[in-house]
mmJSON file of the N, C-alpha and C atoms, coordinates in Angstrom:
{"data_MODEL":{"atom_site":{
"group_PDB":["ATOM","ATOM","ATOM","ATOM","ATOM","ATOM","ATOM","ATOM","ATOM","ATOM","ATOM","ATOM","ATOM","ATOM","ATOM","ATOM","ATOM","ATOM","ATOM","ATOM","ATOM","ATOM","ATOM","ATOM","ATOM","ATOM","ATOM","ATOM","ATOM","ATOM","ATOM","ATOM","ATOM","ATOM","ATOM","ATOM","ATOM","ATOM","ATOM","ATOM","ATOM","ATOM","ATOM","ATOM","ATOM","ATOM","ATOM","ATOM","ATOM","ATOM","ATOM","ATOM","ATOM","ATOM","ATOM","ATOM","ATOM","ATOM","ATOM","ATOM","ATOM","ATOM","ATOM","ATOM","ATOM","ATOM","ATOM","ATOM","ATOM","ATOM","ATOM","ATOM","ATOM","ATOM","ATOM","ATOM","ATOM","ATOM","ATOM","ATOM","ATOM","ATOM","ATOM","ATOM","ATOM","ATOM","ATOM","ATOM","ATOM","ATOM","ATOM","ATOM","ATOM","ATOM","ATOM","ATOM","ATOM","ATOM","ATOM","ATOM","ATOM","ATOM","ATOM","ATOM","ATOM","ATOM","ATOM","ATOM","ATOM","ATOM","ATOM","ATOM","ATOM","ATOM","ATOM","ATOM","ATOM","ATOM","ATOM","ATOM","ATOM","ATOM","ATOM","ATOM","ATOM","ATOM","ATOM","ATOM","ATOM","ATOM","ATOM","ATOM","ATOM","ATOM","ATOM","ATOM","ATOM","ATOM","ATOM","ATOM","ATOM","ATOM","ATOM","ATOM","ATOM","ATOM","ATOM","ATOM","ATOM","ATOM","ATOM","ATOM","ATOM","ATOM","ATOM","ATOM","ATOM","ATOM","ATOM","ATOM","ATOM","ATOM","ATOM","ATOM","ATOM","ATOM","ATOM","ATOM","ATOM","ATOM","ATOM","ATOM","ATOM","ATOM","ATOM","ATOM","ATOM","ATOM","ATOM","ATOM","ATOM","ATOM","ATOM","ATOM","ATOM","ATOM","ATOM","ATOM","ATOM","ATOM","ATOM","ATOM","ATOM","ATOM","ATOM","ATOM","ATOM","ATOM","ATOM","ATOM","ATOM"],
"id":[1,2,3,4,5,6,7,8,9,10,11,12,13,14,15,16,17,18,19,20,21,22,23,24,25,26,27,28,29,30,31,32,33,34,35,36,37,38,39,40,41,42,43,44,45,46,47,48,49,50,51,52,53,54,55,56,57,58,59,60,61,62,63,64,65,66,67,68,69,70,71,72,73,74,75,76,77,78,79,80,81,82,83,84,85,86,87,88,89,90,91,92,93,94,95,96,97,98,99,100,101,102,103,104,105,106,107,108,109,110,111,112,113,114,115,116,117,118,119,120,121,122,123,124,125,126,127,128,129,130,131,132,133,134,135,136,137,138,139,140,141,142,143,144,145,146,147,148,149,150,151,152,153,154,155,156,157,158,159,160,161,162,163,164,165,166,167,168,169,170,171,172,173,174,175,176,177,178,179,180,181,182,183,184,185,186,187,188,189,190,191,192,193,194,195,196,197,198,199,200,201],
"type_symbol":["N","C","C","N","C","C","N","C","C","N","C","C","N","C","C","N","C","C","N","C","C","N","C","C","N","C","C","N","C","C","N","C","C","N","C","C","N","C","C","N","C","C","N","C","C","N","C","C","N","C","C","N","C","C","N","C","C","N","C","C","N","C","C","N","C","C","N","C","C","N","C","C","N","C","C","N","C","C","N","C","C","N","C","C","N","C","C","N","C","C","N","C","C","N","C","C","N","C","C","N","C","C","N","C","C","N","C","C","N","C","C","N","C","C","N","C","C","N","C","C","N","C","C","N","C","C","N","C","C","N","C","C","N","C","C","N","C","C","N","C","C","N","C","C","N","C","C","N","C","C","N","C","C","N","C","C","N","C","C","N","C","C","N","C","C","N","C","C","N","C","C","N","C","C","N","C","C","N","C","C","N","C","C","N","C","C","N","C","C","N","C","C","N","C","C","N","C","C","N","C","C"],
"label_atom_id":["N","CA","C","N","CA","C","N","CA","C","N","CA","C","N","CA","C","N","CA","C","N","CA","C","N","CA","C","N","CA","C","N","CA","C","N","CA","C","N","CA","C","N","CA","C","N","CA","C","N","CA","C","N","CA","C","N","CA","C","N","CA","C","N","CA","C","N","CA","C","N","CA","C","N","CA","C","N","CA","C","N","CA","C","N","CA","C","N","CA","C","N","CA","C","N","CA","C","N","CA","C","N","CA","C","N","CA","C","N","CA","C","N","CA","C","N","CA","C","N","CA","C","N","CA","C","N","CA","C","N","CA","C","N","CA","C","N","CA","C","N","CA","C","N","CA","C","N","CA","C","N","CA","C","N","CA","C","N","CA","C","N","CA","C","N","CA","C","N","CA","C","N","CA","C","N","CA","C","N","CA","C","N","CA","C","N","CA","C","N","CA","C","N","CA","C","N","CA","C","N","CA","C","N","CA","C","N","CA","C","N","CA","C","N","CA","C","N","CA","C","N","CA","C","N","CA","C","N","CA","C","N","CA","C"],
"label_alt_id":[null,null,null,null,null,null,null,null,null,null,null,null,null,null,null,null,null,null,null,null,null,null,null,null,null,null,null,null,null,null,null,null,null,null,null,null,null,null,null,null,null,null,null,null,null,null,null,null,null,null,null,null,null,null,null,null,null,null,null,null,null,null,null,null,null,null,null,null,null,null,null,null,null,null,null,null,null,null,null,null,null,null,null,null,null,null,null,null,null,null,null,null,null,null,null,null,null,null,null,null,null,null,null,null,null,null,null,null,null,null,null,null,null,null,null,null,null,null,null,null,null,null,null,null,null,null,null,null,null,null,null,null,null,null,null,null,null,null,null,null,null,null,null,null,null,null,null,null,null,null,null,null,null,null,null,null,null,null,null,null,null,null,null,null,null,null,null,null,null,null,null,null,null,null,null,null,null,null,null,null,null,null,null,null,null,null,null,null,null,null,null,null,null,null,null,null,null,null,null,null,null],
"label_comp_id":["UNK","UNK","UNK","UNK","UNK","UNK","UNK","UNK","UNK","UNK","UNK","UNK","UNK","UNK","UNK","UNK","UNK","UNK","UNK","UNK","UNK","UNK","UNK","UNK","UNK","UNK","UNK","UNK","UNK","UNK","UNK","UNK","UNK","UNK","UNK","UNK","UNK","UNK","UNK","UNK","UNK","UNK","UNK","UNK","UNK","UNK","UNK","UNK","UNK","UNK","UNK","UNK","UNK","UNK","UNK","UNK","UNK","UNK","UNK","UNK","UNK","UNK","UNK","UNK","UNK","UNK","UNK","UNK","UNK","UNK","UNK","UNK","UNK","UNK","UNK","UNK","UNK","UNK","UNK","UNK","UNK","UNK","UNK","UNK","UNK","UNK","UNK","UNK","UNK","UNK","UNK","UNK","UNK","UNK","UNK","UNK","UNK","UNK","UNK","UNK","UNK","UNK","UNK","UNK","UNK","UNK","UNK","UNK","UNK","UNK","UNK","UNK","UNK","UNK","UNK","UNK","UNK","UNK","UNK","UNK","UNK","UNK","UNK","UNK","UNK","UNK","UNK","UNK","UNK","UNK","UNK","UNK","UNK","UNK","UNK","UNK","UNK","UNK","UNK","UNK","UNK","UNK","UNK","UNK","UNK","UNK","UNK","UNK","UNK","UNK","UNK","UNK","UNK","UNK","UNK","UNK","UNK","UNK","UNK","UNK","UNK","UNK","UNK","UNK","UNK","UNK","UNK","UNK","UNK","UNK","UNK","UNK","UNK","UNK","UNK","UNK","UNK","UNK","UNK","UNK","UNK","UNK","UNK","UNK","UNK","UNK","UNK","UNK","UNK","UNK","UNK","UNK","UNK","UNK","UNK","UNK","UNK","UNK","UNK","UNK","UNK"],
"label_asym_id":["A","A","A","A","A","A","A","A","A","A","A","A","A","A","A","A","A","A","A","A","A","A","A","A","A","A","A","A","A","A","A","A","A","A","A","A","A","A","A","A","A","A","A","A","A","A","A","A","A","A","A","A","A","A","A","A","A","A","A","A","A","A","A","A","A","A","A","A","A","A","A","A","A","A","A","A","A","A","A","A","A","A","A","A","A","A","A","A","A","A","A","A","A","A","A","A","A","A","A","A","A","A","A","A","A","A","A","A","A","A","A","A","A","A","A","A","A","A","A","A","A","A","A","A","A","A","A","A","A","A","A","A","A","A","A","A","A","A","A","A","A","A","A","A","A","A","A","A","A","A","A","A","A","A","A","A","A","A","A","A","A","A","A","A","A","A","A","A","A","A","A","A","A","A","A","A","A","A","A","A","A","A","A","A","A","A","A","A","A","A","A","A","A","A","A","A","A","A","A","A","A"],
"label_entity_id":["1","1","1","1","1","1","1","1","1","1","1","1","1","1","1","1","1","1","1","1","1","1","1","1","1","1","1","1","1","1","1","1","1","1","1","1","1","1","1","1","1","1","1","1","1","1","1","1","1","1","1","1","1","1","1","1","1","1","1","1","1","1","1","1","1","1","1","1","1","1","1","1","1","1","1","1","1","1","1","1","1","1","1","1","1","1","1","1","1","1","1","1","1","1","1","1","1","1","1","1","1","1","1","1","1","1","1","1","1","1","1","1","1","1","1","1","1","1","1","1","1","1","1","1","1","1","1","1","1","1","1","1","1","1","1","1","1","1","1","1","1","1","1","1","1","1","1","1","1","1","1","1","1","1","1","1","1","1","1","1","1","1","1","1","1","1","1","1","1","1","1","1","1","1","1","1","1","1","1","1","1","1","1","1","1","1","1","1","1","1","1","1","1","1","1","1","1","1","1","1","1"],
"label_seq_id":[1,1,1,2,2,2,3,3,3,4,4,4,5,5,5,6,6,6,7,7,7,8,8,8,9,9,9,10,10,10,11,11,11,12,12,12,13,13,13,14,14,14,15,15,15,16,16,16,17,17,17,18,18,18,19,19,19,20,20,20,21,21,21,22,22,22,23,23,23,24,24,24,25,25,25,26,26,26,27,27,27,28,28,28,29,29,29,30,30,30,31,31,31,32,32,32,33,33,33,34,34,34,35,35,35,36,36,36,37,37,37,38,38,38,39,39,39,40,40,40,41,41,41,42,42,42,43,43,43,44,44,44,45,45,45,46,46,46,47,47,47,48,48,48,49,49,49,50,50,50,51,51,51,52,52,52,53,53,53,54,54,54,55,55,55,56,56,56,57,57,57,58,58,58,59,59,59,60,60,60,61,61,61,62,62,62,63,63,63,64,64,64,65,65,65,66,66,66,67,67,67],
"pdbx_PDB_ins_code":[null,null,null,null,null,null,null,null,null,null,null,null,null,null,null,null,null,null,null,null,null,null,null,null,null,null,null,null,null,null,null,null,null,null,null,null,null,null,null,null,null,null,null,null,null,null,null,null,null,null,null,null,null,null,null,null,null,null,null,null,null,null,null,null,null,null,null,null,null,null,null,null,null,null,null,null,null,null,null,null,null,null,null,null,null,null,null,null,null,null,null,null,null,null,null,null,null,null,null,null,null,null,null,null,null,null,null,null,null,null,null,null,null,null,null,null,null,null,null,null,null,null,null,null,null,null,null,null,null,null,null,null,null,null,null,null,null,null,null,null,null,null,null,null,null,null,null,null,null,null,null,null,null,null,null,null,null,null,null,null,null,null,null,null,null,null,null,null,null,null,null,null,null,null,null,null,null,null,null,null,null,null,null,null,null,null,null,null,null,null,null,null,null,null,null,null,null,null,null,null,null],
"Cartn_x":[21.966,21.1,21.228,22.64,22.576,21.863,22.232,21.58,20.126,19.724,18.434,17.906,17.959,17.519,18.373,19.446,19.432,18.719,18.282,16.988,15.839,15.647,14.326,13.706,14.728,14.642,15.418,15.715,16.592,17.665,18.239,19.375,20.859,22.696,23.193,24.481,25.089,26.022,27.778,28.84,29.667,30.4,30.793,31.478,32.314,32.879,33.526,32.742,31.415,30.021,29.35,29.32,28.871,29.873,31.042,32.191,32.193,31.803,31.756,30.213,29.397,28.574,28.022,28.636,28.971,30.015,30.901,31.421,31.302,30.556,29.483,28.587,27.869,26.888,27.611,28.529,29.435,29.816,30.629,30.982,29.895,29.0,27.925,27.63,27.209,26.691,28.256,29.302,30.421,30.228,30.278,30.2,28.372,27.389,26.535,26.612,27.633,27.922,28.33,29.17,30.43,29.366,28.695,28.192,27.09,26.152,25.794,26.589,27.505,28.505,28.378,28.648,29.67,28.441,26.974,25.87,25.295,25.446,24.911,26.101,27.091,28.489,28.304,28.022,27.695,28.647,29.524,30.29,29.672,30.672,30.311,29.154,28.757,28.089,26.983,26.716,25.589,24.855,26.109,25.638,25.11,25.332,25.255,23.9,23.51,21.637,21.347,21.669,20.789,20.666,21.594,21.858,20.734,20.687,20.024,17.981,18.023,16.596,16.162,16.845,16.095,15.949,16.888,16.628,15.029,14.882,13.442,12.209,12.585,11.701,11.724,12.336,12.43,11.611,11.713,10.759,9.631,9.242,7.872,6.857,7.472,6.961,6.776,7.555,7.434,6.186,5.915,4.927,3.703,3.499,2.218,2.007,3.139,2.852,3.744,3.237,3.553,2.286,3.555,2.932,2.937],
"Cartn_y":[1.803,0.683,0.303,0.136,-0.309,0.902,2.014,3.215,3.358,2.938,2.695,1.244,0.358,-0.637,-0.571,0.211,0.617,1.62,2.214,3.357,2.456,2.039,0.863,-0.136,-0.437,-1.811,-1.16,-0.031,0.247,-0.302,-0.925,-1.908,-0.096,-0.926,0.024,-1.1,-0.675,-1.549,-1.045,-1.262,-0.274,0.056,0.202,0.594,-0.632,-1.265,-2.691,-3.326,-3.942,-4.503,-4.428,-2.56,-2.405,-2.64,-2.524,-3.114,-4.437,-5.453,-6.523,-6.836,-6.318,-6.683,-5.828,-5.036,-4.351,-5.51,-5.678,-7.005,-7.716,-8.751,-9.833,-9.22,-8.531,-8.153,-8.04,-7.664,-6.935,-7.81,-9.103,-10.031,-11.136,-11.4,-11.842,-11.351,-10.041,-9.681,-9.376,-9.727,-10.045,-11.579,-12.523,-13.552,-14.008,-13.442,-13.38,-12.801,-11.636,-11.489,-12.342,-12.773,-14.008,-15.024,-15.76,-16.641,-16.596,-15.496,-14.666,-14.605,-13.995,-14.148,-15.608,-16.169,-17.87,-18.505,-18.384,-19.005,-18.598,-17.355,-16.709,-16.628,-16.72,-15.913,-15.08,-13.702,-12.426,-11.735,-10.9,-9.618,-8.778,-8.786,-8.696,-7.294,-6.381,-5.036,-5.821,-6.358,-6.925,-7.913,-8.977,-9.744,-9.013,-7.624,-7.054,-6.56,-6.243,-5.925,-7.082,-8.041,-9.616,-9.965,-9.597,-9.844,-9.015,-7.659,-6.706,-6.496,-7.31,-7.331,-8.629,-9.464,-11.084,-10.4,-9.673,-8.873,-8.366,-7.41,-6.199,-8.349,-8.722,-9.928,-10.862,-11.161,-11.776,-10.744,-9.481,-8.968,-8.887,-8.317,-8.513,-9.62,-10.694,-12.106,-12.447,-11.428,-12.136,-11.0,-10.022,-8.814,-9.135,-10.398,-10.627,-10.221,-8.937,-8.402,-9.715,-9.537,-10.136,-11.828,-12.626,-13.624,-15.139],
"Cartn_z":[16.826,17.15,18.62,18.814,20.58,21.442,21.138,22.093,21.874,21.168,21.3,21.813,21.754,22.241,23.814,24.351,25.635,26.133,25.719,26.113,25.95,24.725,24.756,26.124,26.413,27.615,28.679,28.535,29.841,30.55,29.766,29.737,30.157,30.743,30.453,29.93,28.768,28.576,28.09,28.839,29.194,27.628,27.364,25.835,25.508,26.045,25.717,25.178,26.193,25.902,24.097,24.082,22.755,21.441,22.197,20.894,20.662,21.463,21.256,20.381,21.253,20.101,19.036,18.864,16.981,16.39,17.152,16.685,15.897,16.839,16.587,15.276,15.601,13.976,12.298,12.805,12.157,10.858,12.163,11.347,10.823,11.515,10.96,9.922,9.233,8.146,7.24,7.41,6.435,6.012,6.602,6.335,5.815,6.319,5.204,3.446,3.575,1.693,1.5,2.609,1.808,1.359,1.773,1.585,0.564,0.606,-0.602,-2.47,-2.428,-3.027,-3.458,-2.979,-2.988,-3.433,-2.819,-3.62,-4.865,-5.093,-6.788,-7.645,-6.838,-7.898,-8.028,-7.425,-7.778,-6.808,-7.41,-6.713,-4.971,-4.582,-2.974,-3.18,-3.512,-3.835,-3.833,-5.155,-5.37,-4.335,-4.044,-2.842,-1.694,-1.185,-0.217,-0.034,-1.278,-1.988,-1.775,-1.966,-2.162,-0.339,0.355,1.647,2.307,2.33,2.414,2.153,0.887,0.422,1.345,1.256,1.739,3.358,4.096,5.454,5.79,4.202,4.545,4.285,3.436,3.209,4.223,4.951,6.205,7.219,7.374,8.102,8.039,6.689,6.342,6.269,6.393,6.285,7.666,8.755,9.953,10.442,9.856,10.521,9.24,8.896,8.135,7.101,5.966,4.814,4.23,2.896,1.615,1.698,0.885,0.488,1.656],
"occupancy":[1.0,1.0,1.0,1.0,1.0,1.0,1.0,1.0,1.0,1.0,1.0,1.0,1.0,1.0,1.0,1.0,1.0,1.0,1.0,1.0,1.0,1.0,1.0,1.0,1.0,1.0,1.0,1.0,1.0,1.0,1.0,1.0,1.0,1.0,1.0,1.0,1.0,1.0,1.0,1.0,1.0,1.0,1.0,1.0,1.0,1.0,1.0,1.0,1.0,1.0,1.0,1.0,1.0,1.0,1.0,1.0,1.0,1.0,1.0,1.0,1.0,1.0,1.0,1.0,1.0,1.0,1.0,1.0,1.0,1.0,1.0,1.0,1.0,1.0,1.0,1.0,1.0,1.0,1.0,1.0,1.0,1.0,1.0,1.0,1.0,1.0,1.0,1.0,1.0,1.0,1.0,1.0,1.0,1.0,1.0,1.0,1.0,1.0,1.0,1.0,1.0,1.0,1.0,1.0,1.0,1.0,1.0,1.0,1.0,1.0,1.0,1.0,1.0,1.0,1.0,1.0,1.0,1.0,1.0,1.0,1.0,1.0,1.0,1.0,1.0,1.0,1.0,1.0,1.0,1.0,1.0,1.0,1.0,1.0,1.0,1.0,1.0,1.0,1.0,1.0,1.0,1.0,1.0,1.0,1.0,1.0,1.0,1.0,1.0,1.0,1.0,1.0,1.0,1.0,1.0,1.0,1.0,1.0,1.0,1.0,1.0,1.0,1.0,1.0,1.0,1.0,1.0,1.0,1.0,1.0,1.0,1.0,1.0,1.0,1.0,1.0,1.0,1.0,1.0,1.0,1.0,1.0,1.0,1.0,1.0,1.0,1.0,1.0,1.0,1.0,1.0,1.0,1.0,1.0,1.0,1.0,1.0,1.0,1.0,1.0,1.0],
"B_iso_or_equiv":[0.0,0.0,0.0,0.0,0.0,0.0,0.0,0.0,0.0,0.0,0.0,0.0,0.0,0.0,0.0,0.0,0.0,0.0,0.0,0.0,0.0,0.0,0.0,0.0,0.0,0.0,0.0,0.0,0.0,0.0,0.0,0.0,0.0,0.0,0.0,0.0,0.0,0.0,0.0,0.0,0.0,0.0,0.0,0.0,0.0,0.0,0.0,0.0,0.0,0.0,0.0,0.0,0.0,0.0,0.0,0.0,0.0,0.0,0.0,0.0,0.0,0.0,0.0,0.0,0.0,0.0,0.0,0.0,0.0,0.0,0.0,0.0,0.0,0.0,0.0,0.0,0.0,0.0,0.0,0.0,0.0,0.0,0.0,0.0,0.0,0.0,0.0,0.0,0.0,0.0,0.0,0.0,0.0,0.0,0.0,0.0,0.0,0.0,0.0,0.0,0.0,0.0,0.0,0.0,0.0,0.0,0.0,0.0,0.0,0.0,0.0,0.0,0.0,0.0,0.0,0.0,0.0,0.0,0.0,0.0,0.0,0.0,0.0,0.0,0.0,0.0,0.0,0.0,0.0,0.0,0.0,0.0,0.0,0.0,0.0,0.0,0.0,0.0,0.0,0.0,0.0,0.0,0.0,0.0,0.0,0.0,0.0,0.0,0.0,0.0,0.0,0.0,0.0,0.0,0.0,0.0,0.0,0.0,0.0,0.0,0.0,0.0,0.0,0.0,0.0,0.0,0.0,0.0,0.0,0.0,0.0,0.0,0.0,0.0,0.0,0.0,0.0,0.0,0.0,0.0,0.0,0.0,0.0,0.0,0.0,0.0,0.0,0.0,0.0,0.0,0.0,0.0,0.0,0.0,0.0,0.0,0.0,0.0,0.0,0.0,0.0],
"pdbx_formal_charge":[null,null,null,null,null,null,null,null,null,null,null,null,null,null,null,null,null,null,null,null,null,null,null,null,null,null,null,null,null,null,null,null,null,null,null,null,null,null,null,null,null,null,null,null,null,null,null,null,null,null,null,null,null,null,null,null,null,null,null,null,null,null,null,null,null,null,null,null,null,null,null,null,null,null,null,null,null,null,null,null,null,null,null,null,null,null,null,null,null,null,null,null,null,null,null,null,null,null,null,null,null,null,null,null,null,null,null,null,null,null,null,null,null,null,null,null,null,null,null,null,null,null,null,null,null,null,null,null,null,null,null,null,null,null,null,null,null,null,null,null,null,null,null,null,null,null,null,null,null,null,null,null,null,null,null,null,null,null,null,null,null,null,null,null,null,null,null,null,null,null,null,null,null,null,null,null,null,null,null,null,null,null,null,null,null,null,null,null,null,null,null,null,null,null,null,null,null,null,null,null,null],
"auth_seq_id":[1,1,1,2,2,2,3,3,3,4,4,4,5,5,5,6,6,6,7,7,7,8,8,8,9,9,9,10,10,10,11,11,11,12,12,12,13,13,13,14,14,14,15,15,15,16,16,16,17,17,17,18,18,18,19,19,19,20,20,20,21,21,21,22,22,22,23,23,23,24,24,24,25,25,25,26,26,26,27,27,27,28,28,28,29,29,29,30,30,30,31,31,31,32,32,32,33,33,33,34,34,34,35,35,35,36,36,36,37,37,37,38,38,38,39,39,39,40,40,40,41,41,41,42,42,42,43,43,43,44,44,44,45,45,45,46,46,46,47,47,47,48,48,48,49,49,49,50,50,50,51,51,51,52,52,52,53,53,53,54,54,54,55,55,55,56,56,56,57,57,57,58,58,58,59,59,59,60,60,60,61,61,61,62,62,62,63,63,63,64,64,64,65,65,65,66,66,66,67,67,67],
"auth_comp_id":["UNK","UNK","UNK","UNK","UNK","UNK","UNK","UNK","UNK","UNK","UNK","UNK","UNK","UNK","UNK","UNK","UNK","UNK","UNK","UNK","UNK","UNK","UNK","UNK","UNK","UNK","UNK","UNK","UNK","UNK","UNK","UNK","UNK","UNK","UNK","UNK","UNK","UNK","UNK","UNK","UNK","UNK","UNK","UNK","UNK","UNK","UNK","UNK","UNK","UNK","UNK","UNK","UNK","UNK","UNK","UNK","UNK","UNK","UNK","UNK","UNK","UNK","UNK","UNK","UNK","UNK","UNK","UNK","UNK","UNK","UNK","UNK","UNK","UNK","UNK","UNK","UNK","UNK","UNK","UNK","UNK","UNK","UNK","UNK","UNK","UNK","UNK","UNK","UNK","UNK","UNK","UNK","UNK","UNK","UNK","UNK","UNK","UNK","UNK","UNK","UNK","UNK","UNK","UNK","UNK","UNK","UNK","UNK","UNK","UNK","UNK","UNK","UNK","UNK","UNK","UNK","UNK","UNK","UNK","UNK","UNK","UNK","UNK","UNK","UNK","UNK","UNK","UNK","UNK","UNK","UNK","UNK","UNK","UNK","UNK","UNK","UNK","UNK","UNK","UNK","UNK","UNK","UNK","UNK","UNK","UNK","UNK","UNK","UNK","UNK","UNK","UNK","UNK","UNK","UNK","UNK","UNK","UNK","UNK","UNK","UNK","UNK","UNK","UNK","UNK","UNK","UNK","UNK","UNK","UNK","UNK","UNK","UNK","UNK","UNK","UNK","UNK","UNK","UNK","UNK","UNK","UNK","UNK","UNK","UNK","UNK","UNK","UNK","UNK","UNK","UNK","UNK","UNK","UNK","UNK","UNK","UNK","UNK","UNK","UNK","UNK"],
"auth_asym_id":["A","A","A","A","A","A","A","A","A","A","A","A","A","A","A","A","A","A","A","A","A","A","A","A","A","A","A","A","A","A","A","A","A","A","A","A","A","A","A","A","A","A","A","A","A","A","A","A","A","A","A","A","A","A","A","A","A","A","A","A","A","A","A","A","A","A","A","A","A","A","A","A","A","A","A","A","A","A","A","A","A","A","A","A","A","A","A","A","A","A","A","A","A","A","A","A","A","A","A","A","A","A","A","A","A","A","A","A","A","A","A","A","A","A","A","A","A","A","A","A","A","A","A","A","A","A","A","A","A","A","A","A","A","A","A","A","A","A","A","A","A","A","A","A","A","A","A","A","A","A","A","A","A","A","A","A","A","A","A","A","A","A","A","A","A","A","A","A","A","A","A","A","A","A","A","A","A","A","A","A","A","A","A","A","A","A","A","A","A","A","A","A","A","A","A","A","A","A","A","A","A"],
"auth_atom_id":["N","CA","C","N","CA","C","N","CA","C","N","CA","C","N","CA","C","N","CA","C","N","CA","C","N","CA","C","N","CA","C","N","CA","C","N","CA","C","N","CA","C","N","CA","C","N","CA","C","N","CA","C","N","CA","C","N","CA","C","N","CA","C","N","CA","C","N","CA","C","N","CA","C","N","CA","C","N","CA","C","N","CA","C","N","CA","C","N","CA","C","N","CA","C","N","CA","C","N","CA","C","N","CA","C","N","CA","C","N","CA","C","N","CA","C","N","CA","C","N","CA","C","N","CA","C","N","CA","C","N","CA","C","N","CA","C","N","CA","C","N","CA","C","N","CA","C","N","CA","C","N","CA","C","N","CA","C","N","CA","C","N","CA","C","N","CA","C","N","CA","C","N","CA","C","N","CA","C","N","CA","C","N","CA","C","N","CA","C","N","CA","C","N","CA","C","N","CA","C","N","CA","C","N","CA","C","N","CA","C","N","CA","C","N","CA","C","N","CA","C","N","CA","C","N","CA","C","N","CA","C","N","CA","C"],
"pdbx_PDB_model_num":[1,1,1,1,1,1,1,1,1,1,1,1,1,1,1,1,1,1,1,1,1,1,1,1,1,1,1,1,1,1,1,1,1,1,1,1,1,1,1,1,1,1,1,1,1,1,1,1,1,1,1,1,1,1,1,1,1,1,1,1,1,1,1,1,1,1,1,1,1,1,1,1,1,1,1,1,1,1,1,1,1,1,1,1,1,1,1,1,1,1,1,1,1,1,1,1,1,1,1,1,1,1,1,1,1,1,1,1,1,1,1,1,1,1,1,1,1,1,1,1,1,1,1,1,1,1,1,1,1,1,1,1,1,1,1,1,1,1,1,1,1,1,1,1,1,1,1,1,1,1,1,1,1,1,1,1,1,1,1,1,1,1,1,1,1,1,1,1,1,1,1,1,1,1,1,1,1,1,1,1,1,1,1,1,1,1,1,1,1,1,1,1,1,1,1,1,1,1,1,1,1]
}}}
């Protein structure tokens, strides 16, 4: 993902840079199961689909498909 959105925009970002923000994502979408999880009561796997689907539905809603 980063090597492309640095080819994308032509950006160059040194390898520290990209560890930090794999990081950052990283833990963001851990603490989204968590919280996932913690709102359905559903096992981190499952939460991870639930995390995952509301993602593709959050996109599509923002590019005009669905409801």
């Amino acid at each position: 993902y980063f090597e492309w959105v640095q080819n994308l925009m032509n950006y160059y970002w040194s390898a520290d840079e990209v560890y930090e923000k794999l990081d950052k994502k990283m833990t963001k979408a851990f603490w989204d199961v968590i919280a996932a999880k913690e709102k359905y009561n559903i096992d981190m796997r499952t939460a991870s689909y639930a995390v995952a689907i509301q993602r593709v539905v959050d996109a599509m809603k923002a590019r005009g498909f669905g409801y």
